[in-house]
C-alpha positions as CSV (number, residue, x, y, z in Angstrom):
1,X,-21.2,11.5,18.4
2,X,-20.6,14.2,15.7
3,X,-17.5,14.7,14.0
4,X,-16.8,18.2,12.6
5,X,-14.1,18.2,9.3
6,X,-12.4,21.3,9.1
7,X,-8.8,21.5,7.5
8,X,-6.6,20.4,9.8
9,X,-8.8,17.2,10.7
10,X,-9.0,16.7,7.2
11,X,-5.3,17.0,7.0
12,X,-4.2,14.6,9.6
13,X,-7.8,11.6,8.5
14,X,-6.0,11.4,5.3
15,X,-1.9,11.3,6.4
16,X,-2.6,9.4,9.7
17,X,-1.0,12.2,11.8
18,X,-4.1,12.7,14.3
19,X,-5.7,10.8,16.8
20,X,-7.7,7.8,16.5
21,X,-11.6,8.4,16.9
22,X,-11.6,4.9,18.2
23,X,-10.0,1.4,18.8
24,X,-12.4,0.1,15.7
25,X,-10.4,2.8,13.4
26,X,-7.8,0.5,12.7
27,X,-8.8,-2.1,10.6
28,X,-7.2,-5.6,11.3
29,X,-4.5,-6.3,8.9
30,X,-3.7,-10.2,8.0
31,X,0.2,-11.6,7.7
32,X,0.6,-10.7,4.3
33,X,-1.4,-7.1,4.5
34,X,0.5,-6.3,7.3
35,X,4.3,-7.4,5.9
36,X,3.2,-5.3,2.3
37,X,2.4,-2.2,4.1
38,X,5.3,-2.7,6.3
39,X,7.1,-3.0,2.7
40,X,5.3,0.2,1.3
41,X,6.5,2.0,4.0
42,X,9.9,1.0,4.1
43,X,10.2,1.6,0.0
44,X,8.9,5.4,0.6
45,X,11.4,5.8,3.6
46,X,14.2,4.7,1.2
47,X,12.8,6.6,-1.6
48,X,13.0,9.7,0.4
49,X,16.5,9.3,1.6
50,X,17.4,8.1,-2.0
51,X,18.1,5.0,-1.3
52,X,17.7,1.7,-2.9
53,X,14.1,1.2,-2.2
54,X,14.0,-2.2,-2.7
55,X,17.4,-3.1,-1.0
56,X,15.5,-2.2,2.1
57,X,13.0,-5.1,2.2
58,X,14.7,-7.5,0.4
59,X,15.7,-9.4,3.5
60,X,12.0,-9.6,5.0
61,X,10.8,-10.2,1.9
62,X,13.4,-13.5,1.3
63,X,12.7,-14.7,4.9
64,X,8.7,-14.3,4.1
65,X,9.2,-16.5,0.8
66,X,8.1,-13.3,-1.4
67,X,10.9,-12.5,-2.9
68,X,8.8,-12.1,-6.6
69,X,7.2,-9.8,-4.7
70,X,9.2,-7.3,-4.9
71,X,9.7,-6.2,-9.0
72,X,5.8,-5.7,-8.8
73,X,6.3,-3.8,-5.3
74,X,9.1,-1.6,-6.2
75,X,7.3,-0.7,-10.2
76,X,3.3,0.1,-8.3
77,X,5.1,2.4,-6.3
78,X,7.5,3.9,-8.9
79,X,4.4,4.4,-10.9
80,X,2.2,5.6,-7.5
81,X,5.1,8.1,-7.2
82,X,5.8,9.7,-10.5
83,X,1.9,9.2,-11.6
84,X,-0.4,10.8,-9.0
85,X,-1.8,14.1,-9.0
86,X,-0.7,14.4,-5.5
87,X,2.1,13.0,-3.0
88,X,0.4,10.4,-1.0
89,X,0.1,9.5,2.3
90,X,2.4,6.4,3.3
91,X,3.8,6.8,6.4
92,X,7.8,6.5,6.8
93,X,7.8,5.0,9.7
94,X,6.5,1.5,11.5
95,X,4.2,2.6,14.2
96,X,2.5,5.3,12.4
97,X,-1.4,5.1,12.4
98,X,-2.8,3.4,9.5
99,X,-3.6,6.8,6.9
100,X,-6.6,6.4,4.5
101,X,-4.3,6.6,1.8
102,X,-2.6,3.4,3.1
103,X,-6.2,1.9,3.6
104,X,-6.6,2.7,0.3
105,X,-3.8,1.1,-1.5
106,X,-5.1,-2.3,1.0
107,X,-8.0,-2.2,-0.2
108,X,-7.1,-2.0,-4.0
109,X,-4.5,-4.8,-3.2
110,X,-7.4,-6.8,-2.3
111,X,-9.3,-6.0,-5.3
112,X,-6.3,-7.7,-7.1
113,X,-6.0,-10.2,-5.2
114,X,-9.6,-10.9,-6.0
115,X,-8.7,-10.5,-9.8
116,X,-11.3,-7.4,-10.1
117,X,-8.9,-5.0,-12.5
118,X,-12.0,-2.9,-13.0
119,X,-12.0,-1.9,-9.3
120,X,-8.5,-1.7,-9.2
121,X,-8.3,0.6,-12.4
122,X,-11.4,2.8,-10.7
123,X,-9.5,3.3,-7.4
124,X,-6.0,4.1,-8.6
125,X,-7.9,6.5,-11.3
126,X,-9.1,8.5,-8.2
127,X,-5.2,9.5,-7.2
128,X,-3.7,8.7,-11.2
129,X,-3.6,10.6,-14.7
130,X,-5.9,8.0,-16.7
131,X,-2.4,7.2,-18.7
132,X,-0.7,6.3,-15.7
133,X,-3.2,4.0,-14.4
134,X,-3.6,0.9,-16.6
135,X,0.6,0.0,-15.9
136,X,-0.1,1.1,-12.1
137,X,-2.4,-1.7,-12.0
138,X,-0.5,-4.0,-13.9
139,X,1.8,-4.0,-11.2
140,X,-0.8,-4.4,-8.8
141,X,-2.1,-7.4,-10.0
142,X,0.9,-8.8,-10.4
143,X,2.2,-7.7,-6.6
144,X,-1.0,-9.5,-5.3
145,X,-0.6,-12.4,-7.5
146,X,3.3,-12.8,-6.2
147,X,2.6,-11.8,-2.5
148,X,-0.9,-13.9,-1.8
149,X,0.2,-16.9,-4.0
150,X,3.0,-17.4,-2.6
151,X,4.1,-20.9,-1.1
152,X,4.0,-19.2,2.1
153,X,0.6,-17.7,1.9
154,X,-0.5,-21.1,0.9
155,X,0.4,-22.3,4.4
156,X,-0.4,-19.8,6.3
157,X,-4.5,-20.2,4.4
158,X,-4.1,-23.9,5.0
């Protein structure tokens, strides 16, 4: 089966807008990937109404144990916002499709869970003015560190 990318396909791969090829697109999200995306989500859904971003998942993040999760949270997407060369796709909303932006942001959170800065400095570089990139990945790390060190992670691996 051959997919053919003109703009409007192009448009809706990277914000999530279009249809699914398949049931495979979606990649299967753990606990704590699933409850930071919901968190990125909700941050640019405040951002956007101009409200406190993190007010708004403060009180999943205290009933999921990661509340030191959310300084790092709320300063990677400060610097994701005023930094890239372009706005990003993160969807404002719960049940939107996963966008490769989104996918994107997973991944590089994994690469800082994994402690690999390099990768995480390469990836963010891709959307990132080289000066914004080495704090943007600070806070990355750091957001990892908090969110999949937590005491509650710990059970969850146990």
């Amino acid at each position: 089966m051959q997919h053919s990318l003109t703009a409007q396909t192009g448009i809706q791969a990277r914000t999530g807008s279009g249809p699914l090829p398949s049931i495979l697109a979606t990649p299967t999200l753990d606990e704590f990937e699933t409850l930071i995306l919901w968190g990125m989500r909700q941050w640019m859904h405040a951002h956007k109404e101009r409200r406190c971003a993190t007010g708004s998942v403060l009180d999943a993040f205290e009933f999921s144990g990661l509340v030191p999760a959310l300084a790092p949270l709320n300063r990677m997407m400060t610097l994701l916002i005023l930094g890239s060369r372009r706005r990003l796709a993160i969807a404002t909303i719960e049940t939107a499709p996963l966008s490769i932006d989104e996918q994107l942001l997973l991944r590089i959170l994994n690469a800082a869970r994994q402690h690999q800065m390099d990768l995480v400095e390469s990836r963010l570089g891709m959307w990132m003015e080289q000066i914004s990139v080495q704090a943007t990945a600070q806070a990355t790390m750091l957001l990892a560190q908090a969110a999949f060190s937590s005491p509650a992670a710990a059970r969850v691996d146990a």
